[in-house]
NUFI-725008 format. One record per residue: residue in three letters; x, y, z of N, C-alpha, C in turn. Coordinates in Angstrom, 1 decimal. Layout:
REM NUFI-725008
{r "Ala"; {X; Y; Z}; {X; Y; Z}; {X; Y; Z}}
...
//
This chain:
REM NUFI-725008
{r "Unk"; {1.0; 7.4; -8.8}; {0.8; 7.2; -7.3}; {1.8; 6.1; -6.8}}
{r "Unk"; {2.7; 6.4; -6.3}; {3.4; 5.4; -5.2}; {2.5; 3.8; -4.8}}
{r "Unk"; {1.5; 4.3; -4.9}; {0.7; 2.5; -4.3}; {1.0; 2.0; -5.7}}
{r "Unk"; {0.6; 2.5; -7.1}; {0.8; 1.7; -8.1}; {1.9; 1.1; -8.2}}
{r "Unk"; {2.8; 2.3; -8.0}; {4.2; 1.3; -7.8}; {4.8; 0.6; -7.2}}
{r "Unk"; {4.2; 0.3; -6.3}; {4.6; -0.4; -4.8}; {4.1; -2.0; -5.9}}
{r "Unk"; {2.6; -1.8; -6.2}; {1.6; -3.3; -6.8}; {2.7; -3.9; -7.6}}
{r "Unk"; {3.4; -3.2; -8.5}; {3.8; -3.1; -9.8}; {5.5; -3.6; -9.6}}
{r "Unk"; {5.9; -3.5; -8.5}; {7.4; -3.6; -8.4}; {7.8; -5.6; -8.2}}
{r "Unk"; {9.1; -5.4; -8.2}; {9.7; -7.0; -8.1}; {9.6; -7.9; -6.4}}
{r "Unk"; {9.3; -8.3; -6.3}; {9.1; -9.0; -4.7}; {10.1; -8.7; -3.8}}
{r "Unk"; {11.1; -9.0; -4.4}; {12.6; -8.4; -4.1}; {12.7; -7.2; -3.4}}
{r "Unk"; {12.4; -5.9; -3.1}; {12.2; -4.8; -3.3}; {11.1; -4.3; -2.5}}
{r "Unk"; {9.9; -5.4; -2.5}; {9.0; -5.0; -1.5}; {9.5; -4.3; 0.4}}
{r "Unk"; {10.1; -5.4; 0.4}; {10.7; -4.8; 1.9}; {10.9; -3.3; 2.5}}
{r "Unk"; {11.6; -2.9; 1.3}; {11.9; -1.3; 1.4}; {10.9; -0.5; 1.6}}
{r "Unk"; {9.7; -1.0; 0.9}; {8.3; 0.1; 1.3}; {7.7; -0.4; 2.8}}
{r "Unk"; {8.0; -1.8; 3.8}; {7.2; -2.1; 4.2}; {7.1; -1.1; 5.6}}
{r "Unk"; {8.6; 0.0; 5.9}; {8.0; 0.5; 6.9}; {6.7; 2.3; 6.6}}
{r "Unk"; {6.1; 1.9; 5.0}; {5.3; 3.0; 5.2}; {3.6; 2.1; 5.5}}
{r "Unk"; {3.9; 0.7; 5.9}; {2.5; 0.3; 6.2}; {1.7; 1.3; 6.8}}
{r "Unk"; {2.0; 1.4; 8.0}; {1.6; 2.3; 8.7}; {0.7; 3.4; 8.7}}
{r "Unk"; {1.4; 4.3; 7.5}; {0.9; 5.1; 6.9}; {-0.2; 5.7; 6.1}}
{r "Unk"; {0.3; 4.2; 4.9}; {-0.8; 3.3; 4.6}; {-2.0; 3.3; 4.7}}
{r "Unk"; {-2.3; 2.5; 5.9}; {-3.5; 2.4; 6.4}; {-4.3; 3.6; 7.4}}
{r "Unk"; {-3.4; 4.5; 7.7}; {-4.0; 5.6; 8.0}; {-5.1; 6.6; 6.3}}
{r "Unk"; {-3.9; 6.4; 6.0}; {-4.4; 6.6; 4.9}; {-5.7; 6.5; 4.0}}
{r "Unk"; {-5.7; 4.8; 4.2}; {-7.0; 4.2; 3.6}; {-7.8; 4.4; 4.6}}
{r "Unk"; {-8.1; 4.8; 5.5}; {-8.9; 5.1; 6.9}; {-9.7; 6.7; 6.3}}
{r "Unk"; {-9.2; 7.1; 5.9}; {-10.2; 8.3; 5.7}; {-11.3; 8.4; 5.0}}
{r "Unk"; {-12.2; 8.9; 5.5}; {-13.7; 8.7; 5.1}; {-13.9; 8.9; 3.4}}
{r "Unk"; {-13.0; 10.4; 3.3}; {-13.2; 11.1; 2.0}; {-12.6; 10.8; 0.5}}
{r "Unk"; {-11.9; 9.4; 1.2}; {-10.9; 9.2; 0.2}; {-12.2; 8.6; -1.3}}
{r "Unk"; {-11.3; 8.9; -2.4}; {-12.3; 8.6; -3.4}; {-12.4; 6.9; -3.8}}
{r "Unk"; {-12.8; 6.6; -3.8}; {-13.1; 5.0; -4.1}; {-11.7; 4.3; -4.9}}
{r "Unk"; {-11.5; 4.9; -6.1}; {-10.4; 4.7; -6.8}; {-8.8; 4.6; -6.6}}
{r "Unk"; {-8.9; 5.5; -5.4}; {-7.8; 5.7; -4.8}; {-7.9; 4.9; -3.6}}
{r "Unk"; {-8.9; 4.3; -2.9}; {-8.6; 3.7; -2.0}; {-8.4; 2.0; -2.3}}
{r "Unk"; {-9.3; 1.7; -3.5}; {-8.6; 0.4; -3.6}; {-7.2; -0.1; -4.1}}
{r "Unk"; {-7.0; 1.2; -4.4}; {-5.2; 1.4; -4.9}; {-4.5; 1.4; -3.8}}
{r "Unk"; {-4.9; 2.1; -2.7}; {-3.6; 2.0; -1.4}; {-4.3; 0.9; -0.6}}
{r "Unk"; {-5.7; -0.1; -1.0}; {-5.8; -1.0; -0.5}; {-4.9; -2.6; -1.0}}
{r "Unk"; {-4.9; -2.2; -2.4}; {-4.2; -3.5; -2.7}; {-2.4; -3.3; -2.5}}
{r "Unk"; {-2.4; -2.1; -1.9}; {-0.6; -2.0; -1.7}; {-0.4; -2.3; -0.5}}
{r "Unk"; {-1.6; -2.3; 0.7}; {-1.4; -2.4; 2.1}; {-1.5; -4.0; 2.1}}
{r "Unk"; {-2.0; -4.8; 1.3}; {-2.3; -6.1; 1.3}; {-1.0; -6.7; 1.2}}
{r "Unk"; {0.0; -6.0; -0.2}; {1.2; -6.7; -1.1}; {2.4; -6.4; 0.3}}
{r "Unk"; {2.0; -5.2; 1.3}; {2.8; -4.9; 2.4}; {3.1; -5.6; 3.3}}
{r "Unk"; {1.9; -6.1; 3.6}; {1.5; -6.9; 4.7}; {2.1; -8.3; 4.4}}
{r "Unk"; {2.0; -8.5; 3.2}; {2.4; -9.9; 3.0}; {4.1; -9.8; 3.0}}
{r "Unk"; {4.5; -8.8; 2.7}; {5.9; -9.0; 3.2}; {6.0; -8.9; 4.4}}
{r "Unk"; {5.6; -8.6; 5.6}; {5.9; -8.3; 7.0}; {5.5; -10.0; 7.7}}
{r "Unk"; {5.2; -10.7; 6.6}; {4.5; -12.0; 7.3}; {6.0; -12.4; 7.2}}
//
């Protein structure tokens, strides 16, 4: 999954993912999502966000 890799990459590099925030968080917004998979695109929206600071 892309979010793992996003957690998992160099700081350096983060920037390049930061315009799929967005998406992201649409993403983690759906009701159906399975638990597993949402704390995984939650801790990537976190590592995103802290690059946009």
């Amino acid at each position: 999954m892309l979010c793992d890799a996003i957690r998992s990459m160099a700081k350096q590099l983060l920037p390049e993912f930061a315009p799929l925030l967005a998406h992201y968080e649409r993403w983690a917004a759906q009701p159906d999502l399975p638990a597993q998979d949402r704390r995984s695109i939650e801790s990537a929206v976190a590592l995103l966000w802290g690059v946009q600071k």
